[in-house]
N, CA, C and O atoms as a GROMACS GRO file, in nm:
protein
  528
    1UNK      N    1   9.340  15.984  17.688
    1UNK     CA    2   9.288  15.853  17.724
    1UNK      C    3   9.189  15.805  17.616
    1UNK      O    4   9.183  15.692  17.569
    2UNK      N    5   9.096  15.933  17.581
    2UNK     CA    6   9.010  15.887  17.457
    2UNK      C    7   9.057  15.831  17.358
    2UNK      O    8   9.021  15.725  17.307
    3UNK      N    9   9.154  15.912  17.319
    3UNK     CA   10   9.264  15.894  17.186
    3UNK      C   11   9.361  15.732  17.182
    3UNK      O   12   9.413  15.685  17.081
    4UNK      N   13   9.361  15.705  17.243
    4UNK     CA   14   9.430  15.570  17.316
    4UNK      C   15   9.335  15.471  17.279
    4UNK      O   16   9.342  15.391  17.186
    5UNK      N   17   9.240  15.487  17.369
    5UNK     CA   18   9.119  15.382  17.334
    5UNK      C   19   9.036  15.331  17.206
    5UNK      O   20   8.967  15.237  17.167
    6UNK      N   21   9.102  15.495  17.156
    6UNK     CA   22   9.020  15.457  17.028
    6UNK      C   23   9.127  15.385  16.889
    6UNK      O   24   9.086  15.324  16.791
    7UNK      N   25   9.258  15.416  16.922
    7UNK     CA   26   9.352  15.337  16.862
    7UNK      C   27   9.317  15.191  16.905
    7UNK      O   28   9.232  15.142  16.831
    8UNK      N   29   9.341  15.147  16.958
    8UNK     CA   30   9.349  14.984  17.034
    8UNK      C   31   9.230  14.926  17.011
    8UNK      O   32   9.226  14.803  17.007
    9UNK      N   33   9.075  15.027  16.987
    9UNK     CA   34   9.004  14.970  16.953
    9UNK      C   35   8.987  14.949  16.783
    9UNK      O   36   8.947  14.844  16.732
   10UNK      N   37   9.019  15.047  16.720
   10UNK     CA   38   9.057  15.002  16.539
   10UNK      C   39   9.176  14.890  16.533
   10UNK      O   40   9.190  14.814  16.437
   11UNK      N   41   9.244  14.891  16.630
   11UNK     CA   42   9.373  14.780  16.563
   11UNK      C   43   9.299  14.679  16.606
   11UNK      O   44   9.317  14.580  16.535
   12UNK      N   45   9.200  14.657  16.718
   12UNK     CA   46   9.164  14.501  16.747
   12UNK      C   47   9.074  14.450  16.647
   12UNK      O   48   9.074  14.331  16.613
   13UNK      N   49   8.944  14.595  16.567
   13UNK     CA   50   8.862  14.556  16.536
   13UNK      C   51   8.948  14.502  16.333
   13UNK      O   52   8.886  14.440  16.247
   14UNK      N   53   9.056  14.541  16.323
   14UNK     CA   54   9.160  14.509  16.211
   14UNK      C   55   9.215  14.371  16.188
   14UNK      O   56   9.222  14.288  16.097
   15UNK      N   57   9.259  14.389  16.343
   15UNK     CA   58   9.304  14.212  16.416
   15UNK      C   59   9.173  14.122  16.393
   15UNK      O   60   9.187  14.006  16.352
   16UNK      N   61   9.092  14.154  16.410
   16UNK     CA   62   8.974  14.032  16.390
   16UNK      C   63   8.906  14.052  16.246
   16UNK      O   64   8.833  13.962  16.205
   17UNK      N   65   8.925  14.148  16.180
   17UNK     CA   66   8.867  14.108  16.031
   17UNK      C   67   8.946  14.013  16.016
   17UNK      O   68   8.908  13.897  16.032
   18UNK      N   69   9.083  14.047  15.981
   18UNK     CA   70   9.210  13.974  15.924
   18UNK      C   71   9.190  13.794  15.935
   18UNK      O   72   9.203  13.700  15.857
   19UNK      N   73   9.152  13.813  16.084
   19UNK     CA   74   9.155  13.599  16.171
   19UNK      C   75   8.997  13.589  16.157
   19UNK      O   76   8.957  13.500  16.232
   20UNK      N   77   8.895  13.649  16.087
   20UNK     CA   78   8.758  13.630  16.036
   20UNK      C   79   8.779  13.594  15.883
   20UNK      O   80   8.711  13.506  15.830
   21UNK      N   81   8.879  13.669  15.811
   21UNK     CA   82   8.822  13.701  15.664
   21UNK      C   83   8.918  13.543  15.631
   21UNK      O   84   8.856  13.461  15.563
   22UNK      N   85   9.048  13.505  15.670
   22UNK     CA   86   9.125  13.427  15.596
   22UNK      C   87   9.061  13.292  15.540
   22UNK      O   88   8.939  13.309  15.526
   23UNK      N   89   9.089  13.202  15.513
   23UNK     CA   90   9.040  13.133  15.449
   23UNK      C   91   9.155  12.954  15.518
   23UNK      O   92   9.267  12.958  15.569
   24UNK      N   93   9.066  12.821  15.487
   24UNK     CA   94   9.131  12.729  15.516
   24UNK      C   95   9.256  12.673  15.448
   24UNK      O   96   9.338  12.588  15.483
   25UNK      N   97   9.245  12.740  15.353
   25UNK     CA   98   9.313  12.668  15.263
   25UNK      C   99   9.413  12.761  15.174
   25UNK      O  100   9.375  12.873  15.140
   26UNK      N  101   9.538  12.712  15.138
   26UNK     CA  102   9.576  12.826  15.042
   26UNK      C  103   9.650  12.739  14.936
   26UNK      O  104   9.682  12.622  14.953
   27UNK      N  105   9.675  12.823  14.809
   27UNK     CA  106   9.732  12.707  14.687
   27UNK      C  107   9.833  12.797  14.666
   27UNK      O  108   9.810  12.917  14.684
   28UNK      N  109   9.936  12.762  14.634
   28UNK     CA  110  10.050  12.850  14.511
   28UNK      C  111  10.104  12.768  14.416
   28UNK      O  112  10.162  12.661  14.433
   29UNK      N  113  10.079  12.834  14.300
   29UNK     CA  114  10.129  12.731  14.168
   29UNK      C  115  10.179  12.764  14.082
   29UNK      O  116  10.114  12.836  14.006
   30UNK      N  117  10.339  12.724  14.040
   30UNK     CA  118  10.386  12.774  13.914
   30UNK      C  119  10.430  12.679  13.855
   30UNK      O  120  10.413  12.560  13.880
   31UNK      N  121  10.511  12.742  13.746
   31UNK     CA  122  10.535  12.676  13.615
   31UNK      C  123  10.696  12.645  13.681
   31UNK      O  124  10.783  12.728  13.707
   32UNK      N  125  10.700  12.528  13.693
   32UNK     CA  126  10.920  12.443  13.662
   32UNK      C  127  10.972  12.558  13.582
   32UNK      O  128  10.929  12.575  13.468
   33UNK      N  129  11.087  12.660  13.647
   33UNK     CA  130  11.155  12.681  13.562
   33UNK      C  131  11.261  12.656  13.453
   33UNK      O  132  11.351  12.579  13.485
   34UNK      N  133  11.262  12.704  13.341
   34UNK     CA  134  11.372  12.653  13.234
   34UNK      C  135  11.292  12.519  13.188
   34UNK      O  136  11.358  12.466  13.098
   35UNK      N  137  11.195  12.458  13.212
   35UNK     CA  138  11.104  12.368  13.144
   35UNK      C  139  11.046  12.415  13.025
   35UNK      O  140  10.963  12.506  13.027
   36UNK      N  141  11.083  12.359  12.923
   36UNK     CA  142  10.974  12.410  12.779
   36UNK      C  143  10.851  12.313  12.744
   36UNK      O  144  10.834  12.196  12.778
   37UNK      N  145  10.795  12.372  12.687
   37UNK     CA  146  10.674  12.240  12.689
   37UNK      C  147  10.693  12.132  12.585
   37UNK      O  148  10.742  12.156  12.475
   38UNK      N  149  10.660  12.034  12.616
   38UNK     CA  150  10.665  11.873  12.576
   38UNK      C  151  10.565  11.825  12.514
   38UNK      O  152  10.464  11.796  12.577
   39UNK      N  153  10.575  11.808  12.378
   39UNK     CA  154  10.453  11.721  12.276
   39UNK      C  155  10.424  11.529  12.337
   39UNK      O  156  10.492  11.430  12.362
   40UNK      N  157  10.268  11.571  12.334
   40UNK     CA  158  10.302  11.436  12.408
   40UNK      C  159  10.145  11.382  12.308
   40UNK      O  160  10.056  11.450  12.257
   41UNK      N  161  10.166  11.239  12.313
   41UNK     CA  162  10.119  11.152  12.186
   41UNK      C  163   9.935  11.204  12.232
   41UNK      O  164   9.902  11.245  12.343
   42UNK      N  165   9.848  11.187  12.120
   42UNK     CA  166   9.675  11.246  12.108
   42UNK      C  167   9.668  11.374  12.107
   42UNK      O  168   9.576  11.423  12.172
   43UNK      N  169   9.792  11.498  12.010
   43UNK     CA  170   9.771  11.602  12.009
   43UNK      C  171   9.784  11.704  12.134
   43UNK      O  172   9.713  11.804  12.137
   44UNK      N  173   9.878  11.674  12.237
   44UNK     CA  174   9.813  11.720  12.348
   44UNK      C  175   9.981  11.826  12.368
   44UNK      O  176  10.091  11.790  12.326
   45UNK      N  177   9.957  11.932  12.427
   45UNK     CA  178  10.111  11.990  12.470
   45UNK      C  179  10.135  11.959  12.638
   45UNK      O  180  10.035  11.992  12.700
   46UNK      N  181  10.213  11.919  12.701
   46UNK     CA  182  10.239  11.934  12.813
   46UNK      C  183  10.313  12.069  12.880
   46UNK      O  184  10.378  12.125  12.792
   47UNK      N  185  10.321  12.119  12.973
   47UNK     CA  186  10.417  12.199  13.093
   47UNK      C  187  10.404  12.116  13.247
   47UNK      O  188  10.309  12.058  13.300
   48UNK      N  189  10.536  12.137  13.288
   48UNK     CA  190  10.560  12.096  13.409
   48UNK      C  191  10.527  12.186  13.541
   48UNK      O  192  10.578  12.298  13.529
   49UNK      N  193  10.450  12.168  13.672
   49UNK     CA  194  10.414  12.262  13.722
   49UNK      C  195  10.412  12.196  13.870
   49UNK      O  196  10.370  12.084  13.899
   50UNK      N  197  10.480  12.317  13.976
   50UNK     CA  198  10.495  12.262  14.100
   50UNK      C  199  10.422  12.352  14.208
   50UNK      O  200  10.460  12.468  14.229
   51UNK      N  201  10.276  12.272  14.301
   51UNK     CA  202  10.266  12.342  14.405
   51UNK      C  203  10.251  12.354  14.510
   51UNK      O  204  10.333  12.285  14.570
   52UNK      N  205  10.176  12.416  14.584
   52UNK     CA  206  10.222  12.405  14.749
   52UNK      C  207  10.090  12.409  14.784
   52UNK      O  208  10.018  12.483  14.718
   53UNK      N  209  10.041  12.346  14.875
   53UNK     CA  210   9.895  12.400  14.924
   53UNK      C  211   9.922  12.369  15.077
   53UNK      O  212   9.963  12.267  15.133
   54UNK      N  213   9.889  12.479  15.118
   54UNK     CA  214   9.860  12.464  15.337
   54UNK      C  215   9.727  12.481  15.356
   54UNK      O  216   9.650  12.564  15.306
   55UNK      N  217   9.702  12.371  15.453
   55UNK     CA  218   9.578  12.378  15.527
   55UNK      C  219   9.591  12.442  15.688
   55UNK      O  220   9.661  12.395  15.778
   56UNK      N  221   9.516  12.545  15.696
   56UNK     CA  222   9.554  12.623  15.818
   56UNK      C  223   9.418  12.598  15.875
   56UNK      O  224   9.359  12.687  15.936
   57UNK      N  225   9.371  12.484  15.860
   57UNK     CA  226   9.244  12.445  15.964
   57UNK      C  227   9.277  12.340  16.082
   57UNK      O  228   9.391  12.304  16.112
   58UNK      N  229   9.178  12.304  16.133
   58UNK     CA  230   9.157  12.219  16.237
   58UNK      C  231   9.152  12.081  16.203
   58UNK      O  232   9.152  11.994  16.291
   59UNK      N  233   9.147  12.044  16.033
   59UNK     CA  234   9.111  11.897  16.001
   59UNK      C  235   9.225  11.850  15.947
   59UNK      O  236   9.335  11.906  15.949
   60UNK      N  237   9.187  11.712  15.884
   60UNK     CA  238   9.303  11.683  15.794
   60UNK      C  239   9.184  11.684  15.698
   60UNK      O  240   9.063  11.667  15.717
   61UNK      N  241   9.284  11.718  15.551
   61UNK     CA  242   9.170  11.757  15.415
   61UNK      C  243   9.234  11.613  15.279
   61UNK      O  244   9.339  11.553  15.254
   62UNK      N  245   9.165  11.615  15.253
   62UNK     CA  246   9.181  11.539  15.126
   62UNK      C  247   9.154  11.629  14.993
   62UNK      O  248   9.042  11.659  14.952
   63UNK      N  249   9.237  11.654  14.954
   63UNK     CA  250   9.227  11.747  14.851
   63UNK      C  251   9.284  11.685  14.689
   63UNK      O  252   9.347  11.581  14.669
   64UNK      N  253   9.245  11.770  14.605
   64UNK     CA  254   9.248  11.731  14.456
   64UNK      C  255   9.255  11.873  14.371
   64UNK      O  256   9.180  11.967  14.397
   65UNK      N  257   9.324  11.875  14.298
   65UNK     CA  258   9.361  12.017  14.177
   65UNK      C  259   9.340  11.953  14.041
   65UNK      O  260   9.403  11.868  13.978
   66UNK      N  261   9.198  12.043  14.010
   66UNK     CA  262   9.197  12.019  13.839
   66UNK      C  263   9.173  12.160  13.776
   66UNK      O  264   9.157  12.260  13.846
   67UNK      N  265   9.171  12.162  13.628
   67UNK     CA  266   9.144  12.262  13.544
   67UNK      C  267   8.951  12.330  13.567
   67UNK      O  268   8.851  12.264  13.596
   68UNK      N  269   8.960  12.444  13.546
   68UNK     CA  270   8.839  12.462  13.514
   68UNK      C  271   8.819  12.420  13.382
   68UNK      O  272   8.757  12.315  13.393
   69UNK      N  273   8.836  12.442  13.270
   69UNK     CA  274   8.854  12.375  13.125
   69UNK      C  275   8.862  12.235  13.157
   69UNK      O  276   8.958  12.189  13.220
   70UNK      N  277   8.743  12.148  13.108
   70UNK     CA  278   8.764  12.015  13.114
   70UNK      C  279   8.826  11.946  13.016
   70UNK      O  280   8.818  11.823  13.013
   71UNK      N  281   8.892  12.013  12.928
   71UNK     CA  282   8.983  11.979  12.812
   71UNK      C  283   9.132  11.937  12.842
   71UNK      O  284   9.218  11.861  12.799
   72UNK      N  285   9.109  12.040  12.949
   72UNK     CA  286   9.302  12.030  13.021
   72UNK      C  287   9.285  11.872  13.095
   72UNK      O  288   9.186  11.804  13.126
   73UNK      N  289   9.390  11.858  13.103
   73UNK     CA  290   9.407  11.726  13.184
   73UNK      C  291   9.519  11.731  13.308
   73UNK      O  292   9.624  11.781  13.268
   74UNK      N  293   9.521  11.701  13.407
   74UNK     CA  294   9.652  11.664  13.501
   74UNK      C  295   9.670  11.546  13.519
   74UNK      O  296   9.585  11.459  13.538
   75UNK      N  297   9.817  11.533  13.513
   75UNK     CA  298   9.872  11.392  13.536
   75UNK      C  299   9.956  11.462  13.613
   75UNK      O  300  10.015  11.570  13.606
   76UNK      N  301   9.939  11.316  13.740
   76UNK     CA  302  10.022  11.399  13.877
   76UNK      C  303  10.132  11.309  13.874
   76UNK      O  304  10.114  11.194  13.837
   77UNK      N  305  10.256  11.355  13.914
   77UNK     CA  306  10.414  11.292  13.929
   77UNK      C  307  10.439  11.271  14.075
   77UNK      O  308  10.502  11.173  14.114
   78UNK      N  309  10.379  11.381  14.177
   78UNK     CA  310  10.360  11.353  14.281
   78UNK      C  311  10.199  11.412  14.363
   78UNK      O  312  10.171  11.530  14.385
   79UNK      N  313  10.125  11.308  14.391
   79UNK     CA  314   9.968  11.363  14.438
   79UNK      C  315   9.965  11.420  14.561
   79UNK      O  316  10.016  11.384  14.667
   80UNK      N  317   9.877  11.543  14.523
   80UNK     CA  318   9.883  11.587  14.701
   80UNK      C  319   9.776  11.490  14.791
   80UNK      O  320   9.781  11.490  14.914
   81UNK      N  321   9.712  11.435  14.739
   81UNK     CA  322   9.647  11.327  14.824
   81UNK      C  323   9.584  11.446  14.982
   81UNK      O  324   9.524  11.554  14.979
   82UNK      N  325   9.636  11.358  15.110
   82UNK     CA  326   9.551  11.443  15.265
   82UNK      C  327   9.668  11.501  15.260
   82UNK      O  328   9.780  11.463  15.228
   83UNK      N  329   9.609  11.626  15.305
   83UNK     CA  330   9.705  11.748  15.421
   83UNK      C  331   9.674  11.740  15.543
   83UNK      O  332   9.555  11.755  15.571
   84UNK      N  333   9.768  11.715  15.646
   84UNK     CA  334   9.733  11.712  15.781
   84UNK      C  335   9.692  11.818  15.869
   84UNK      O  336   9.788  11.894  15.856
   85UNK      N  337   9.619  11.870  15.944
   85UNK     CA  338   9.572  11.994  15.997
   85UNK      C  339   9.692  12.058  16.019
   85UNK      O  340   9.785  12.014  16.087
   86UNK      N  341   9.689  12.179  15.951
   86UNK     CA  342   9.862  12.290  15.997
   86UNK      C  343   9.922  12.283  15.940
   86UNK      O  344   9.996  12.380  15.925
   87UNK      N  345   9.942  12.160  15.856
   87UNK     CA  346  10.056  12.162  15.790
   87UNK      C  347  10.047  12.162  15.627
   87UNK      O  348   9.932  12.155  15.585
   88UNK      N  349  10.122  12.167  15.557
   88UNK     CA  350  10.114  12.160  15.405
   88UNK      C  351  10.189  12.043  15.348
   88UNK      O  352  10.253  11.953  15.401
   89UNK      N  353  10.150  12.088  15.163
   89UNK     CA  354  10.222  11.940  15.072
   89UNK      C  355  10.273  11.985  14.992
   89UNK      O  356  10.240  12.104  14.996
   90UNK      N  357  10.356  11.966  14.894
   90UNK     CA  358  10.405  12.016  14.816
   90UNK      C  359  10.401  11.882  14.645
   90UNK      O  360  10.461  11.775  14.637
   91UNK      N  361  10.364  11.909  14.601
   91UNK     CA  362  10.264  11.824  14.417
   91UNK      C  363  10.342  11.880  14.344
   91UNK      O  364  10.385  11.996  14.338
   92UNK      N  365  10.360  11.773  14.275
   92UNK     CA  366  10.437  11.794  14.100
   92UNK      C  367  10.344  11.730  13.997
   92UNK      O  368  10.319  11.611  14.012
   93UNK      N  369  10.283  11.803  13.881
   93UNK     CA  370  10.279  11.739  13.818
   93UNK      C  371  10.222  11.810  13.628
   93UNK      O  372  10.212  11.931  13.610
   94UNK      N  373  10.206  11.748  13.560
   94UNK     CA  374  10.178  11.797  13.423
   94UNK      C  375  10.054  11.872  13.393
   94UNK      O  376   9.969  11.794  13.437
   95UNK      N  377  10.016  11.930  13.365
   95UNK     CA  378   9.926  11.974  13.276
   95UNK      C  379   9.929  12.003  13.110
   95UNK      O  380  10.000  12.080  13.044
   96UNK      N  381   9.821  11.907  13.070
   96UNK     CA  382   9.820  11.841  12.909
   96UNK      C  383   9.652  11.921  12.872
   96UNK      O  384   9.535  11.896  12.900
   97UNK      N  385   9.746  12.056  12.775
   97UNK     CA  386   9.646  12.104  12.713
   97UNK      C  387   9.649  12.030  12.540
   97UNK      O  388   9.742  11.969  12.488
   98UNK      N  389   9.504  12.065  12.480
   98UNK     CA  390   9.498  12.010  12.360
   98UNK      C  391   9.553  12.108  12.300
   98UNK      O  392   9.553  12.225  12.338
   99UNK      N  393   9.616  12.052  12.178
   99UNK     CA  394   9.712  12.164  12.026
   99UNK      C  395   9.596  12.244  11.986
   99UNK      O  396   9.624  12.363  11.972
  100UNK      N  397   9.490  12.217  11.966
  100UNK     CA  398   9.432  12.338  11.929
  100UNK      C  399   9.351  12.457  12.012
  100UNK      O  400   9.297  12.553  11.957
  101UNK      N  401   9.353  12.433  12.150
  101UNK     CA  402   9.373  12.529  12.231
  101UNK      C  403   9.439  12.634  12.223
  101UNK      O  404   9.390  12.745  12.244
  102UNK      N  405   9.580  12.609  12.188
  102UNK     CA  406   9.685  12.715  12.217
  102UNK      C  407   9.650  12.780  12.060
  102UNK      O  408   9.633  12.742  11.944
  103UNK      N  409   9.653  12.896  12.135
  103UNK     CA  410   9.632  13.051  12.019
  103UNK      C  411   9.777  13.122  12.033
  103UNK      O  412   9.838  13.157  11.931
  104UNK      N  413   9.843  13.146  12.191
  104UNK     CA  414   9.934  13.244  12.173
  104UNK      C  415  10.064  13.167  12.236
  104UNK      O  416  10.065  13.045  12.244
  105UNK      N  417  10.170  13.244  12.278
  105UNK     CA  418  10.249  13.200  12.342
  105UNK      C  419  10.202  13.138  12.474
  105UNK      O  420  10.215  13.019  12.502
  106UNK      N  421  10.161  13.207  12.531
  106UNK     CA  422  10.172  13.172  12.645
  106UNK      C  423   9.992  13.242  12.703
  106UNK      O  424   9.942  13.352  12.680
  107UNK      N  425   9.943  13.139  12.773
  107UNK     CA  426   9.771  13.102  12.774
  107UNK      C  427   9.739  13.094  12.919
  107UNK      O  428   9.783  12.990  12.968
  108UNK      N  429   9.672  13.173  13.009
  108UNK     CA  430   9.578  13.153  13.104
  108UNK      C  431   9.553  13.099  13.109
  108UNK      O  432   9.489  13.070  13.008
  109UNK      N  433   9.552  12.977  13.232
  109UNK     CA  434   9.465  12.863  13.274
  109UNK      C  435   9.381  12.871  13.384
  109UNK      O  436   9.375  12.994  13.394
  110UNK      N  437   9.302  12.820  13.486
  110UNK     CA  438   9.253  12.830  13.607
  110UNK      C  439   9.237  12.701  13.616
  110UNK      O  440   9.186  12.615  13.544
  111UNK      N  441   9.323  12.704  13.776
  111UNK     CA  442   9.315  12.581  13.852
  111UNK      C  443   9.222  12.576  13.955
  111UNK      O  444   9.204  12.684  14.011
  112UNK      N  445   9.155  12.475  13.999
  112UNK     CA  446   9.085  12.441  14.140
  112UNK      C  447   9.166  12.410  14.194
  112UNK      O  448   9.275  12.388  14.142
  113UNK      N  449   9.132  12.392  14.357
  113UNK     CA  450   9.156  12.369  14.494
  113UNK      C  451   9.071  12.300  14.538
  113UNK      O  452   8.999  12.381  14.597
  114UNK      N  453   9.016  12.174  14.554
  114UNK     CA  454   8.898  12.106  14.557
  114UNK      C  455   8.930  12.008  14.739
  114UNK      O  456   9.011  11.919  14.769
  115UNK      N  457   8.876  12.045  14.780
  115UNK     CA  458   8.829  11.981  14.959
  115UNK      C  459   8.716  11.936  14.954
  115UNK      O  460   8.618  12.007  14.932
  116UNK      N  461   8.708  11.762  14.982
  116UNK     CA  462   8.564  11.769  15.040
  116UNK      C  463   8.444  11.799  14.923
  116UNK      O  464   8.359  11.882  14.958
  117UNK      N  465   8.432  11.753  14.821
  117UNK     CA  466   8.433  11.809  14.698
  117UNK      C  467   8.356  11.944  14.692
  117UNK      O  468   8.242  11.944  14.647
  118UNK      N  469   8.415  12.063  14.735
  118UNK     CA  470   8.368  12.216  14.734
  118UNK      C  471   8.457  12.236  14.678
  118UNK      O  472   8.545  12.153  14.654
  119UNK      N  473   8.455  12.364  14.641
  119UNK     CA  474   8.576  12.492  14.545
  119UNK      C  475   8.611  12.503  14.724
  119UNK      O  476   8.554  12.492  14.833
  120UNK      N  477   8.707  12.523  14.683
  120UNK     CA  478   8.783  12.635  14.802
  120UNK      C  479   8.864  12.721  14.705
  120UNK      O  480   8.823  12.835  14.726
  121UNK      N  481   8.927  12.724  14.642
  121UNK     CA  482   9.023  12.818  14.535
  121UNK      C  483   9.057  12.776  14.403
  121UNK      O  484   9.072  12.669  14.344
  122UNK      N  485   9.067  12.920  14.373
  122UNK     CA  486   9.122  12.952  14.195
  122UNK      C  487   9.223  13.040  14.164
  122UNK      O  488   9.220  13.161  14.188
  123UNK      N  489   9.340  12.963  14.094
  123UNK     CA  490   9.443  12.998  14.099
  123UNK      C  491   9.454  13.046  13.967
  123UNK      O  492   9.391  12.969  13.896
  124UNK      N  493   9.522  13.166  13.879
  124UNK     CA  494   9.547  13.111  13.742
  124UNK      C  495   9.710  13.109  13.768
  124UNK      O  496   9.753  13.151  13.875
  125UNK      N  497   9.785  13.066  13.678
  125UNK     CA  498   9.856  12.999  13.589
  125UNK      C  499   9.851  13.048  13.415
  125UNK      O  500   9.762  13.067  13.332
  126UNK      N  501  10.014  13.058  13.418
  126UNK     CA  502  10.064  13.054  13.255
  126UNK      C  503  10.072  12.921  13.177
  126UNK      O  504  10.113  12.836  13.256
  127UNK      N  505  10.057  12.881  13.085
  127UNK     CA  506  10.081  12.771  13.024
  127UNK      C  507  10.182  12.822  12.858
  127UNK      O  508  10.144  12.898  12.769
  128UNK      N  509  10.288  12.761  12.868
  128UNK     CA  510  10.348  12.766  12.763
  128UNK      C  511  10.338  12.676  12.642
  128UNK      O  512  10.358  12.556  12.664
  129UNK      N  513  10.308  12.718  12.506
  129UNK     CA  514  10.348  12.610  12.397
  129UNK      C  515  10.344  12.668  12.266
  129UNK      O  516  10.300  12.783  12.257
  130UNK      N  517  10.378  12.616  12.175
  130UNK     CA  518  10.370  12.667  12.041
  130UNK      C  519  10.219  12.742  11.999
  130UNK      O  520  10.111  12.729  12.056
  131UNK      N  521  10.250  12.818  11.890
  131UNK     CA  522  10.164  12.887  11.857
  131UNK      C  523  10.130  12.831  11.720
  131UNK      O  524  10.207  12.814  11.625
  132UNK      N  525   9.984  12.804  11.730
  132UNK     CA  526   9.872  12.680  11.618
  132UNK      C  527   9.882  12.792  11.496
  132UNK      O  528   9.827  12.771  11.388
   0.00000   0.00000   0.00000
């Protein structure tokens, strides 16, 4: 009976880190496959990049994704604009690094997750382009 109790009590106290620790918000972001990157006019390289963000809260959020590097730029093709409580969006759009940024093939970026204007998340991301 001890032995019992004391199972059910680690799986509950497991069960409630888990629905304590999660978080409101979640991002996933990659790179368009078979997309190569695109020279685009003021020195700048483009990649195409598609993602998903769910809001698993109680509100509706107004949200926004930029670079930590204020050099990078996004131009959105489709904006995630509000997420409705529960549900998610799904955003297309560019990221325009400068030519002399890129050192290697392929470059670490970090994205925000911006609610409400707080961080909620940081994503990284590959960025592809020629090598300077």
């Amino acid at each position: 009976m001890k032995g019992y109790s004391a199972v059910i009590i680690i799986m509950m106290s497991v069960l409630c880190y888990f629905i304590f620790s999660r978080s409101d918000m979640d991002m996933t972001v990659m790179r368009s496959a078979g997309m190569l990157y695109q020279e685009q006019p003021g020195g700048y390289i483009s990649n195409i990049y598609n993602a998903e963000v769910i809001n698993k809260s109680n509100h509706n959020k107004v949200i926004t994704i930029k670079a930590e590097d204020p050099s990078i730029k996004i131009k959105y093709i489709q904006a995630p604009g509000i997420i409705n409580k529960g549900s998610g969006v799904k955003t297309m759009f560019f990221i325009m690094m400068p030519t002399s940024k890129i050192l290697q093939p392929k470059t670490t970026i970090r994205l925000q997750l911006i609610s409400d204007r707080q961080l909620v998340q940081t994503v990284s991301t590959n960025f592809v382009g020629p090598i300077n």
